[in-house]
C-alpha positions as CSV (number, residue, x, y, z in Angstrom):
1,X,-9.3,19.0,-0.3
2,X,-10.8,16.0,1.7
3,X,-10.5,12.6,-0.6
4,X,-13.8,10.7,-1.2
5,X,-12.5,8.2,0.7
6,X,-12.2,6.8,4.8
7,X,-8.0,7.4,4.4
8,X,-8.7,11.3,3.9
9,X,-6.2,13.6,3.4
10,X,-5.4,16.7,4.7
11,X,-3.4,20.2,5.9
12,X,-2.6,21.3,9.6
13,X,-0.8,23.8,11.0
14,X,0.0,22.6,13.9
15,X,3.6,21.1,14.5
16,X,4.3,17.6,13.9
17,X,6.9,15.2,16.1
18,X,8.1,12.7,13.4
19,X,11.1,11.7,16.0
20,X,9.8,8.4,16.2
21,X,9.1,7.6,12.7
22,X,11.0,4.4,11.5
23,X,9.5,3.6,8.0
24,X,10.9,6.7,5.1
25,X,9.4,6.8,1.9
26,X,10.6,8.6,-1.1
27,X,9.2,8.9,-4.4
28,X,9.3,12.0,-7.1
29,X,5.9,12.2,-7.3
30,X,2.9,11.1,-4.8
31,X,-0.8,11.7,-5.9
32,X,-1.9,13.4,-2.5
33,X,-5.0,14.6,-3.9
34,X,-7.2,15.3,-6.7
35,X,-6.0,19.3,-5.7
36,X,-2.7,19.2,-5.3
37,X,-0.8,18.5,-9.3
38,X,2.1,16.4,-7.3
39,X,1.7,13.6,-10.0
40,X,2.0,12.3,-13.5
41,X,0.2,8.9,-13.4
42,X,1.0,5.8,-12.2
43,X,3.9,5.7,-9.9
44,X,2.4,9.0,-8.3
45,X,-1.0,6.8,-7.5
46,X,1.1,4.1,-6.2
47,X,2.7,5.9,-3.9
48,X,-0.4,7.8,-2.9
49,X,-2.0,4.9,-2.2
50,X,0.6,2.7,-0.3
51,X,0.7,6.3,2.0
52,X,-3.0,6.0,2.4
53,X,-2.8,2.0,3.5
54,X,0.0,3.1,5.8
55,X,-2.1,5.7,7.3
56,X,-5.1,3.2,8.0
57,X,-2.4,0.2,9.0
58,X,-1.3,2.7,11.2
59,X,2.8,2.4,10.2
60,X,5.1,4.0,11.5
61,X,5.8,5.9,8.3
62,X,7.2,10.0,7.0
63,X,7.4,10.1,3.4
64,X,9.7,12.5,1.1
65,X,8.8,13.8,-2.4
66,X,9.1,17.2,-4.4
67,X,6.6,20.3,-4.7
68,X,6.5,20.8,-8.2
69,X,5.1,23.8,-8.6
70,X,3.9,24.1,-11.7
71,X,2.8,20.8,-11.9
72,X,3.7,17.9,-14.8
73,X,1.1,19.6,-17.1
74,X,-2.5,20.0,-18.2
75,X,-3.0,18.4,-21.4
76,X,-5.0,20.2,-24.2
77,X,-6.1,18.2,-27.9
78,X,-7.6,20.1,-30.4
79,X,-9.6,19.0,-33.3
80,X,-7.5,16.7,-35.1
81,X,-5.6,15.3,-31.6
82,X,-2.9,17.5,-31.6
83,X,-1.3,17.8,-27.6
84,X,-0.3,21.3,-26.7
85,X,0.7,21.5,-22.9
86,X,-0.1,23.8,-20.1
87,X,1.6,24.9,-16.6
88,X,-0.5,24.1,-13.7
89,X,-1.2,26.8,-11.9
90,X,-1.6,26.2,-7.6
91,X,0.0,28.3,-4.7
92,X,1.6,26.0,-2.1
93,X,1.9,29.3,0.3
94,X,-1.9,29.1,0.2
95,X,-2.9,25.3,0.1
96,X,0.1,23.9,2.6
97,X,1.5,24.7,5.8
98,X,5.4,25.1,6.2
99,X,7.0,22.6,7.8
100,X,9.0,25.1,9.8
101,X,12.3,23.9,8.9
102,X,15.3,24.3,5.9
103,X,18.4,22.8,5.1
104,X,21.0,23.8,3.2
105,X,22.5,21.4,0.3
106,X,25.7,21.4,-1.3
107,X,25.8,21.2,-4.7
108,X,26.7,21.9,-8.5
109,X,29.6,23.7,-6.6
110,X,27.3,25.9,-4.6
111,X,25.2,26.3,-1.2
112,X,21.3,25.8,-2.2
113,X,18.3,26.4,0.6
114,X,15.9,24.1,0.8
115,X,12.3,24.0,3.0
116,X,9.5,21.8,2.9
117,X,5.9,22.1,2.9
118,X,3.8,19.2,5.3
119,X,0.8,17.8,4.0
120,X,-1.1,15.0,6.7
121,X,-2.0,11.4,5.2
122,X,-5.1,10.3,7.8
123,X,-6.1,6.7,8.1
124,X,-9.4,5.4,9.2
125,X,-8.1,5.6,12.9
126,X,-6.9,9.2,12.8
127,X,-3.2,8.2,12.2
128,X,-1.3,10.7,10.4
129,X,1.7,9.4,8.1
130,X,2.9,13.3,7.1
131,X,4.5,14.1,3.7
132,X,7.4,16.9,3.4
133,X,7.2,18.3,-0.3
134,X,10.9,19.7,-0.5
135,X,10.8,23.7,-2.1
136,X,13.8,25.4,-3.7
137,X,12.0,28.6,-4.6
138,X,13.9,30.6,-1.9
139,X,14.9,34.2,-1.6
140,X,18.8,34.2,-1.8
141,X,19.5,30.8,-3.8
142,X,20.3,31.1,-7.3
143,X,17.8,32.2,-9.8
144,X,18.6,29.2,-11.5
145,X,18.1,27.0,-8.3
146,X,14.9,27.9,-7.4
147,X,12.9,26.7,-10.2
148,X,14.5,23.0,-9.5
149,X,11.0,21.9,-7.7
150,X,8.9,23.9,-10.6
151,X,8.1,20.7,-13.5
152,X,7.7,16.9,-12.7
153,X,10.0,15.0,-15.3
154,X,10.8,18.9,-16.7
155,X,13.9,19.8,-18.5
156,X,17.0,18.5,-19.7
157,X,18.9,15.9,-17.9
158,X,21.1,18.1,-15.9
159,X,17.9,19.7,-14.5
160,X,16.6,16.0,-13.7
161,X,19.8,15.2,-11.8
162,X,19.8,18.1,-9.6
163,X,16.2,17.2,-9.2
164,X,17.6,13.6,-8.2
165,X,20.7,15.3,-5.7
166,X,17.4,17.6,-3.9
167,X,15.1,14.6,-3.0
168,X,17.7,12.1,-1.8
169,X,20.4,14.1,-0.6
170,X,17.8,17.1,0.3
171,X,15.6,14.5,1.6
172,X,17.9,13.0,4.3
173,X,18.8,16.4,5.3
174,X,15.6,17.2,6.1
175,X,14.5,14.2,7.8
176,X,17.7,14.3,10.1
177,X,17.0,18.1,10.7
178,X,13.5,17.5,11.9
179,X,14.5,14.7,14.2
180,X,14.3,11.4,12.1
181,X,16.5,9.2,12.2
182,X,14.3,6.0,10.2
183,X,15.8,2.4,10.4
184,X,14.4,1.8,6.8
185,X,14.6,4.3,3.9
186,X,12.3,3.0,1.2
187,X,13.4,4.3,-2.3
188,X,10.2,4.0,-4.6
189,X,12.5,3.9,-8.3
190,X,15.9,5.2,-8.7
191,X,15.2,8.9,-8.2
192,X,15.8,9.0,-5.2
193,X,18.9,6.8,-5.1
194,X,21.4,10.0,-3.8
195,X,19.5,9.4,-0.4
196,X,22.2,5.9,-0.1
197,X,25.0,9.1,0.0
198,X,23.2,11.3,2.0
199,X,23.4,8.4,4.6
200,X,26.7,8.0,3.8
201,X,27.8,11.5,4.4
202,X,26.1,11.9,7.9
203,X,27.3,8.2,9.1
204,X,31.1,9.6,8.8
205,X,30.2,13.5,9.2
206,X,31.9,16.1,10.2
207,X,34.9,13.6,8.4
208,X,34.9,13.5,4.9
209,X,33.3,11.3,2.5
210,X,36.7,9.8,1.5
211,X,36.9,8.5,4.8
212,X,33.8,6.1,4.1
213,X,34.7,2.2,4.4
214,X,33.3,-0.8,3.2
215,X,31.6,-1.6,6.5
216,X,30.1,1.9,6.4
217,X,28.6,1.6,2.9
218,X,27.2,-2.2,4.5
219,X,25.9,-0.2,7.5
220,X,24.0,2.1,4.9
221,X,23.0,-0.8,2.7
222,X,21.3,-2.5,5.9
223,X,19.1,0.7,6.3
224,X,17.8,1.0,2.6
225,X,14.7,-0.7,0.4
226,X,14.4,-0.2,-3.4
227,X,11.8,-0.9,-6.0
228,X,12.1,-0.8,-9.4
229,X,9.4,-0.2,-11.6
230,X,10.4,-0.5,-15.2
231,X,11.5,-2.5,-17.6
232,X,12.1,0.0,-20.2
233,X,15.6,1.0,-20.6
234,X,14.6,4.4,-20.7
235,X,12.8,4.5,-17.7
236,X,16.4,4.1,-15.5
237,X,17.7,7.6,-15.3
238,X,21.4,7.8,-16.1
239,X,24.1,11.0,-16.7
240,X,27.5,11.5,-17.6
241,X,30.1,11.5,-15.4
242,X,30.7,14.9,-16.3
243,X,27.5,15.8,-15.3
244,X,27.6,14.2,-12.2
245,X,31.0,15.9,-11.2
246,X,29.2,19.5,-12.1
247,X,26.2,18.3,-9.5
248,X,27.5,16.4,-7.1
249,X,31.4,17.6,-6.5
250,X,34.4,15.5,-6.5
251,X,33.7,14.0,-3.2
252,X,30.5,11.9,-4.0
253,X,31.3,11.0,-7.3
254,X,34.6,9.7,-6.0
255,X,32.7,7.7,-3.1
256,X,30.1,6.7,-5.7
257,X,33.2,5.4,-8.5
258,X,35.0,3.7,-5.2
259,X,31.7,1.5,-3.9
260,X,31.0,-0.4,-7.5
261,X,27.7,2.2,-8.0
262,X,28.7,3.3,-11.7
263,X,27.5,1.0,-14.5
264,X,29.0,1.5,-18.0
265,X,30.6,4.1,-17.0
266,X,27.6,6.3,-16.3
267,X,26.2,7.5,-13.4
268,X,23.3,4.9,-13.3
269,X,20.8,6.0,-10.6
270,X,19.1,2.1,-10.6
271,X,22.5,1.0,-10.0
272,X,23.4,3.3,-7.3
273,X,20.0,2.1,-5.4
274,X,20.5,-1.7,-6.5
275,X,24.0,-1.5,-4.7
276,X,23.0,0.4,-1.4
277,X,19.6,-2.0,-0.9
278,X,19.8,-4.9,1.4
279,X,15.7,-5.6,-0.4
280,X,15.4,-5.1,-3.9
281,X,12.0,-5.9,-5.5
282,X,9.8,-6.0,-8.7
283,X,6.4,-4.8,-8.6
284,X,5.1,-8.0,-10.2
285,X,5.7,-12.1,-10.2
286,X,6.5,-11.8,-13.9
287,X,8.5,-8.2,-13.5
288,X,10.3,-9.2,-10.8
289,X,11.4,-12.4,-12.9
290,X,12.7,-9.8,-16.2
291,X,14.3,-7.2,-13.5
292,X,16.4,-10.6,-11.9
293,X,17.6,-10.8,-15.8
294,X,18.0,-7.1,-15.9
295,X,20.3,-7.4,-13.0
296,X,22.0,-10.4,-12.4
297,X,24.4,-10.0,-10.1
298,X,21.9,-8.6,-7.5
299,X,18.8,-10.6,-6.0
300,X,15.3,-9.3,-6.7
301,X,12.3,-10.1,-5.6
302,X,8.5,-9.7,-6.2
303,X,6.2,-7.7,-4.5
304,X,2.9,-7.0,-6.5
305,X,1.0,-3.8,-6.9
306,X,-2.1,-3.0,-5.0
307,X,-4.1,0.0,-4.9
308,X,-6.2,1.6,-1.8
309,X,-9.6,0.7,-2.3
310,X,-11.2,3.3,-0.4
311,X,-9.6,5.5,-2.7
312,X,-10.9,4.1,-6.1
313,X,-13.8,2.3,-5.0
314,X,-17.3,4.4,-6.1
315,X,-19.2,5.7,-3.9
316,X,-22.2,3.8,-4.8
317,X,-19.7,0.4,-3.9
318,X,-18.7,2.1,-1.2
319,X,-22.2,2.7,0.3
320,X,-23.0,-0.7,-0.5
321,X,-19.7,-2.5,1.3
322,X,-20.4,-0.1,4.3
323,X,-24.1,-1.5,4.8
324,X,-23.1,-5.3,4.0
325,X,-19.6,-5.8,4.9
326,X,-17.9,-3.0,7.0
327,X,-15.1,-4.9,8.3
328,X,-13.9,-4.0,4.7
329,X,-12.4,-0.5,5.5
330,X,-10.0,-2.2,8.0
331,X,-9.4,-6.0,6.6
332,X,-10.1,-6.3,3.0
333,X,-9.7,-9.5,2.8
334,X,-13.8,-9.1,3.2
335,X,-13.9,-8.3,-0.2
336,X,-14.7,-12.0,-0.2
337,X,-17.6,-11.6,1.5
338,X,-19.4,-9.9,-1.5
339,X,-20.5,-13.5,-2.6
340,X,-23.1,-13.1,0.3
341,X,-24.5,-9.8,-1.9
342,X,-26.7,-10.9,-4.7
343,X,-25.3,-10.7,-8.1
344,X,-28.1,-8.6,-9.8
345,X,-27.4,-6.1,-6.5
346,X,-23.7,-5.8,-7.8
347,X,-24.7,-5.1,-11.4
348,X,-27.1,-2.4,-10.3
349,X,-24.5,-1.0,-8.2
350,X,-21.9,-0.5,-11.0
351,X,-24.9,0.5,-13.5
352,X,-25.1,4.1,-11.6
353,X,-21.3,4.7,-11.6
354,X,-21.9,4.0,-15.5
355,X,-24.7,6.3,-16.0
356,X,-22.1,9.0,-14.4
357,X,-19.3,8.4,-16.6
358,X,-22.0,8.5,-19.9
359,X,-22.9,11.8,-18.1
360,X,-19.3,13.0,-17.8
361,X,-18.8,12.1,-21.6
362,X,-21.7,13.9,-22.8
363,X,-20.5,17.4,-21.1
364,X,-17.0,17.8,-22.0
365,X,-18.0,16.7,-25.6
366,X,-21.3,16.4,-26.3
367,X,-21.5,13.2,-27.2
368,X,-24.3,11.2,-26.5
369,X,-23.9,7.2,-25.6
370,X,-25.8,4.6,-25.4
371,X,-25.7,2.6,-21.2
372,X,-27.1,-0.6,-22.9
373,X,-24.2,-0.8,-25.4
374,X,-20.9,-2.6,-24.3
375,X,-18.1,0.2,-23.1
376,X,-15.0,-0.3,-23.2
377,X,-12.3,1.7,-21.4
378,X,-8.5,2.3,-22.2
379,X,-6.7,5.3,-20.1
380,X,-2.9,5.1,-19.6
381,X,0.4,7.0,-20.3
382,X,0.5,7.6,-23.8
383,X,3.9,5.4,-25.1
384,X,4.6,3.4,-27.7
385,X,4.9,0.2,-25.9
386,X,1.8,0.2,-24.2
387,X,-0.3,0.4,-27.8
388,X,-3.0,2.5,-27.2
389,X,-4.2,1.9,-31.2
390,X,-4.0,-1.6,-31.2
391,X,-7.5,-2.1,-30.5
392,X,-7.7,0.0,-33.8
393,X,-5.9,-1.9,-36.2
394,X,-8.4,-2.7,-38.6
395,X,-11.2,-0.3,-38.0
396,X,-13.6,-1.8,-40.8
397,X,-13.1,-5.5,-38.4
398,X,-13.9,-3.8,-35.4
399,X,-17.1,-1.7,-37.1
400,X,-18.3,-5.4,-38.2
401,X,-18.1,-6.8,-34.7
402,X,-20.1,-3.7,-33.4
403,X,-22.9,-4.7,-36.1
404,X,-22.8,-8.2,-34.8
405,X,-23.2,-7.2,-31.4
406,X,-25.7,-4.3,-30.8
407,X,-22.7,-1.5,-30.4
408,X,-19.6,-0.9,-28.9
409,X,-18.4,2.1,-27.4
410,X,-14.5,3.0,-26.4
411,X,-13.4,5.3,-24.2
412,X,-9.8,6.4,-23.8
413,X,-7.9,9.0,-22.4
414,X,-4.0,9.4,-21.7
415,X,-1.4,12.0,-22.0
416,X,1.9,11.9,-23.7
417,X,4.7,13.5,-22.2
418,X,6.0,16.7,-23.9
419,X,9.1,15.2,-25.4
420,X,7.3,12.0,-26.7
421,X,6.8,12.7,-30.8
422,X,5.6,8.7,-31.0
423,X,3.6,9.3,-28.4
424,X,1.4,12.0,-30.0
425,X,1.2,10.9,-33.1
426,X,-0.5,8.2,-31.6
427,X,-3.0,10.6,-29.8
428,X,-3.7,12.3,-33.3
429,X,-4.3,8.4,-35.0
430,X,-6.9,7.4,-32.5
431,X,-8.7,10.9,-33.3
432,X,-8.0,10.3,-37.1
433,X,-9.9,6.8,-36.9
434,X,-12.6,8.0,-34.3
435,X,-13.4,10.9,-37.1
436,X,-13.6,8.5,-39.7
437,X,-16.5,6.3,-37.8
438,X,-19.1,9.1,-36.6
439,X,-21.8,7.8,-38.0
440,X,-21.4,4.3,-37.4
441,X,-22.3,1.8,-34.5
442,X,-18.6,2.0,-33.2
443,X,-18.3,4.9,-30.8
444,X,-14.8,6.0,-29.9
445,X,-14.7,9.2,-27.3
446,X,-10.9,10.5,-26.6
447,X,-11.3,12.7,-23.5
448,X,-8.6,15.4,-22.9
449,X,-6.9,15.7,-19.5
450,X,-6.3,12.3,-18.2
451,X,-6.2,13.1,-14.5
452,X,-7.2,11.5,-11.1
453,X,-10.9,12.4,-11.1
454,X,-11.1,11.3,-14.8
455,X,-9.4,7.9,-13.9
456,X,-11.7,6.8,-11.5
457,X,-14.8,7.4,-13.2
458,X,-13.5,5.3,-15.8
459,X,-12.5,2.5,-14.0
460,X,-15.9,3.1,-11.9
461,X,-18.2,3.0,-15.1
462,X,-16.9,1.3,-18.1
463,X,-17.8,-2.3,-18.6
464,X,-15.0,-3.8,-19.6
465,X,-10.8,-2.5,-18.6
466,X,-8.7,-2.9,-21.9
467,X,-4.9,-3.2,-21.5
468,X,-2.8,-4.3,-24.6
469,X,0.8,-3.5,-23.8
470,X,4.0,-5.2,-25.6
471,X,4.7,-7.9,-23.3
472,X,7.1,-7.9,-21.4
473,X,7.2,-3.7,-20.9
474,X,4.3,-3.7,-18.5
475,X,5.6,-3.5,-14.5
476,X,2.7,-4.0,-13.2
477,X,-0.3,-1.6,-14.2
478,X,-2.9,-0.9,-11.7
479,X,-5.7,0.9,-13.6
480,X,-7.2,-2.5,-14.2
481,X,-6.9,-3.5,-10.7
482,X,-9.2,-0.1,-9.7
483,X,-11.3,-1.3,-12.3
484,X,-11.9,-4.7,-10.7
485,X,-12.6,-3.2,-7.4
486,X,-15.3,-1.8,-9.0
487,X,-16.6,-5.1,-10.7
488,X,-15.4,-4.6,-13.7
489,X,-13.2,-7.5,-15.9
490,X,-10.3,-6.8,-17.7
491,X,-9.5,-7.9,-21.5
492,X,-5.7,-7.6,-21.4
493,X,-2.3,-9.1,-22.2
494,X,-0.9,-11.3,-20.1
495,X,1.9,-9.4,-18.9
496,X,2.1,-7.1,-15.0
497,X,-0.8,-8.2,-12.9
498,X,-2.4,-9.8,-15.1
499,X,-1.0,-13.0,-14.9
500,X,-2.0,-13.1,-11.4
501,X,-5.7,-11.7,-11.9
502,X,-6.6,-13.6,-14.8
503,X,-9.2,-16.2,-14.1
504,X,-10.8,-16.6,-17.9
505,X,-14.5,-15.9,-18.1
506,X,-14.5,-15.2,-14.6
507,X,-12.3,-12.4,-14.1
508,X,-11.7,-11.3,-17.5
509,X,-9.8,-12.3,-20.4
510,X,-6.5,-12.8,-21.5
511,X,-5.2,-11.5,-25.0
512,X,-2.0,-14.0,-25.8
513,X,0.8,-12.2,-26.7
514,X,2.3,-12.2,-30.5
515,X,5.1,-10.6,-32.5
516,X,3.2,-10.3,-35.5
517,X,0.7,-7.1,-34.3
518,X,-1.9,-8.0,-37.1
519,X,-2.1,-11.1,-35.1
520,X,-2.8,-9.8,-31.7
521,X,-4.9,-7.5,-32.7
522,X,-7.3,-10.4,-34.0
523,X,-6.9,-11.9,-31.4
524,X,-8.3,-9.3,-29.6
525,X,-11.5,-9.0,-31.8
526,X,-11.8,-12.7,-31.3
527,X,-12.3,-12.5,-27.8
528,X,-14.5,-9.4,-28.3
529,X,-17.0,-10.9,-30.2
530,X,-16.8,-14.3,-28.9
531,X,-16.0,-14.4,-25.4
532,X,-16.7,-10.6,-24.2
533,X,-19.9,-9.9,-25.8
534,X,-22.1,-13.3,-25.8
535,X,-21.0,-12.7,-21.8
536,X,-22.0,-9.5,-21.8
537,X,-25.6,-10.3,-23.6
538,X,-26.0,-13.0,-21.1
539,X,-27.0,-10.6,-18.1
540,X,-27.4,-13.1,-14.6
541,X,-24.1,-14.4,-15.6
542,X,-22.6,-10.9,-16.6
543,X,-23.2,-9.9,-12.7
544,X,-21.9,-13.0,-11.6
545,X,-18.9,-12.0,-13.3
546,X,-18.8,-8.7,-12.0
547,X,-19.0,-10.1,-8.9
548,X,-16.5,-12.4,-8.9
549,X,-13.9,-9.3,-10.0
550,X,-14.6,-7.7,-6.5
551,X,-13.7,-11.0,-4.4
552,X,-11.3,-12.5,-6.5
553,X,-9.1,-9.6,-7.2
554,X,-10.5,-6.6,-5.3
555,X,-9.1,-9.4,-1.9
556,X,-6.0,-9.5,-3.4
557,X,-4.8,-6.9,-5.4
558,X,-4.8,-3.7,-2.7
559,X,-2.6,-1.7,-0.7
560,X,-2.8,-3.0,2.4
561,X,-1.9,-6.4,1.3
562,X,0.8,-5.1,-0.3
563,X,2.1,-2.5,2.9
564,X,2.1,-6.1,4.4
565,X,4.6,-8.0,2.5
566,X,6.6,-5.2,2.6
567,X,6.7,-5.2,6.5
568,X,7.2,-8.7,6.9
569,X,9.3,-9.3,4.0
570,X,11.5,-5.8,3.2
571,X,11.0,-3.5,6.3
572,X,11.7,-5.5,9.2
573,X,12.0,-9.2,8.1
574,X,12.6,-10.5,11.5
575,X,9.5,-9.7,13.0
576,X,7.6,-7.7,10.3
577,X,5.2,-10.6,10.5
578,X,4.0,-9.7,13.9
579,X,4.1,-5.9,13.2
580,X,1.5,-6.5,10.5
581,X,-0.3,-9.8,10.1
582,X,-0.1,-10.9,6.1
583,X,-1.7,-14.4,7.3
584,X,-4.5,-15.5,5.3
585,X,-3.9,-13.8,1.8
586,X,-4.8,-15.9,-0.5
587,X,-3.7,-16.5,-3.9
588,X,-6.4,-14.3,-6.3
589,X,-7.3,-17.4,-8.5
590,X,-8.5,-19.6,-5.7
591,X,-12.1,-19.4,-5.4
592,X,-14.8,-20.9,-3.5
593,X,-17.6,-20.1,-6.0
594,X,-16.5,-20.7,-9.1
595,X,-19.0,-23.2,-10.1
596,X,-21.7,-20.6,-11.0
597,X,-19.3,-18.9,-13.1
């Protein structure tokens, strides 16, 4: 179960004192590791990873998420692209160790048991930032109750609310029950936004909720966090208010109505955590701008995205780093110090994590490529808005730029989620056009089960990190910042992170947005055949560009940098900046060795 990676993870059995703990994170999912199926894909790698930079920052940090049982789902395409879905199949009573403590919930009129089962986050100094996965599979609850921590994002929206009502309110139970009493409660998205009444509840307890005042809900308001991750409509959970008197009793949807934390007369869970946050943020310069318009009447902020590098960066880089620069496990802010490694060493580097990938390719489909010919990677959450096909628009345009320029191979991967019919008919197009161009000098490889282990050999061993989503629906994205850890560019939209990690021809490329999606896609060959390729062709400068990815972006775009503006900006404001030093972090486009570019 060990990570490939300094910030390991792990399981022990031995008890666990979290009285101290002052930072609590919840999310729905967290991407533990590559063992456990406790994710779906993005948010669940965030999360994973901001617990990892915690662990090796050495925060004072507990975080709170669900077990899921049975997983979000293995992915299986036939022939023609078609998704069918799987359960997946692990044992927690086998993997985990109990935490050694329950709690009982009230709720949907009834008394529901709930324990949790520990797994330890280790950092690079042996600090442990521990994860409670809460468990309703009980003997004595209700049948009905105990498969409530079986699917991530499962069921029908009275089975995602008691979902919610289990990690927020189930959540602070917990953490109170074990000893914890955290002066910040960090709410990664709205699911866990029932955690604000929770608070609420065991501020006034053993009086009842009615009795809550305004200085009260302030009092909780002071204690919470919240970042939103989407600006899809679709992606803020929200239930009728008959639903949320069947889950959540009279009491708290009376002290919900009475605090302003309905919107539109729904129970809104971004709303409920945008009115119980003293910090609200954006996960993006540009998203944290569309979520102020989203929301108005509350301030938001901007905190970008990171990812852990020792997570995502290959082994080969790895190796490399730890001979060169080792100060990089603990300050990456050395990433700049890769402009001391020769260029031609860098390309090398990457060349064996692309020689893997090839290798990976060729056993789960027999398909042979080519490690001279440009490769192009695409691996995300199959939705509409994030256009996995529109790199496929016009096929016979993209075969001619292939002919033009030696080959091009594509590699994509992605899951859509059960309910999403757009989503897999999109799947099924991509396979349509890739049938349609076997025999031709435009490869295109769909590979089935887009998981953690596939993820990073992509972004370890493709050459170039493709990312066309309709602006401005794109958060953040952080696939393309794994990639650029790993020197690879990115040929993207301008929307998320990009707009911060965009340096043309030097850390990628930027695709400019259009309404007309005959357009963009041109624009998109355009820059394929006469920006990416001629680059590409041109070798010495090719690794210079590689390199330049790893200390422009790989300095700036990572965990810790983020865990830091969270201290010193969200967590504690006042003296965060001592707690964690942020100093120095430079913007991602300021250089010092541009001119070889």
């Amino acid at each position: 179960m060990n990570l490939q990676s300094p910030a390991s993870t792990g399981i022990s059995s031995a008890p666990f004192d979290i009285s101290d703990r002052t930072i609590a994170y919840f999310s729905m999912e967290i991407a533990l590791s590559k063992t456990l199926p406790t994710y779906s894909g993005g948010l669940g790698m965030l999360a994973g990873d901001t617990l990892r930079s915690a662990a090796d920052m050495g925060l004072s940090m507990v975080a709170i998420s669900l077990l899921h049982r049975r997983g979000y789902f293995e992915q299986h395409l036939d022939g023609s692209g078609q998704q069918t879905e799987s359960d997946v199949k692990w044992s927690p009573e086998t993997t985990l160790p109990d935490a050694g403590q329950t709690v009982t919930l009230s709720m949907q009129g009834r008394e529901i048991t709930l324990r949790a089962w520990r797994f330890d986050v280790v950092g690079v100094t042996g600090h442990i930032v521990p994860v409670f996965l809460l468990d309703s599979d009980i003997e004595g609850n209700d049948p009905w109750d105990r498969r409530l921590t079986d699917h991530l994002y499962g069921g029908d929206t009275y089975y995602r609310l008691c979902q919610e009502a289990v990690l927020g309110l189930g959540g602070i139970h917990l953490l109170h029950a074990l000893g914890c009493q955290p002066e910040v409660c960090h709410m990664n998205e709205g699911h866990a936004a029932l955690l604000a009444i929770g608070l609420l509840e065991e501020r006034v307890a053993p009086a009842p909720l009615s009795s809550a005042t305004e200085a009260d809900a302030e009092a909780v308001k002071q204690q919470c966090v919240f970042t939103t991750h989407t600006p899809v409509p679709a992606g803020h959970d929200k239930f009728g208010l008959d639903q949320m008197m069947q889950v959540l009793g009279a009491d708290r949807s009376a002290a919900i109505e009475r605090f302003g934390a309905l919107h539109n007369d729904l129970l809104n869970m971004t709303y409920i955590a945008l009115r119980f946050s003293r910090f609200v943020n954006g996960v993006s310069m540009l998203h944290g701008k569309v979520s102020q318009q989203m929301f108005p009447e509350y301030p938001v902020h901007a905190i970008t995205n990171g990812v852990h590098a020792a997570t995502w960066l290959s082994q080969p880089f790895q190796a490399l780093l730890d001979n060169q620069i080792p100060a990089w496990r603990q300050d990456q802010h050395y990433f700049r110090s890769v402009y001391g490694i020769e260029p031609e060493v860098i390309e090398a580097t990457h060349q064996i994590s692309k020689r893997r990938l090839l290798d990976t390719v060729r056993q789960r489909t027999g398909m042979v490529l080519d490690p001279n010919v440009l490769t192009l990677g695409f691996a995300r959450r199959v939705a509409t808005y994030k256009r996995a096909s529109l790199v496929l628009h016009s096929p016979e345009r993209l075969m001619k730029i292939a002919g033009r320029i030696g080959g091009l191979q594509i590699l994509m991967a992605g899951k859509s989620h059960p309910a999403d019919n757009a989503g897999k008919s999109l799947i099924r197009d991509i396979f349509a056009v890739a049938s349609r161009l076997k025999q031709s000098m435009l490869r295109i490889v769909y590979l089935e089960n887009y998981d953690w282990e596939l993820g990073e050999q992509l972004t370890n061993g493709v050459d170039v990190w493709l990312n066309t989503p309709l602006r401005p629906y794109e958060a953040s994205g952080t696939s393309g910042m794994k990639a650029a850890l790993n020197g690879v560019p990115s040929l993207s939209v301008l929307d998320g992170w990009w707009i911060e990690g965009c340096a043309e021809n030097i850390t990628g490329w930027a695709i400019e947005n259009c309404e007309d999606e005959a357009i963009e896609a041109e624009r998109v060959y355009e820059k394929l055949e006469h920006c990416v390729a001629p680059m590409y062709a041109d070798k010495p400068r090719w690794a210079r560009l590689r390199r330049h990815c790893l200390a422009i972006n790989g300095s700036f775009f990572n965990t810790h940098r983020m865990l830091s503006q969270y201290v010193s900006s969200a967590y504690f404001p006042s003296s965060g900046a001592d707690a964690v030093s942020d100093e120095g972090v430079d913007d991602p486009r300021e250089q010092t060795s541009l001119a070889e570019a």
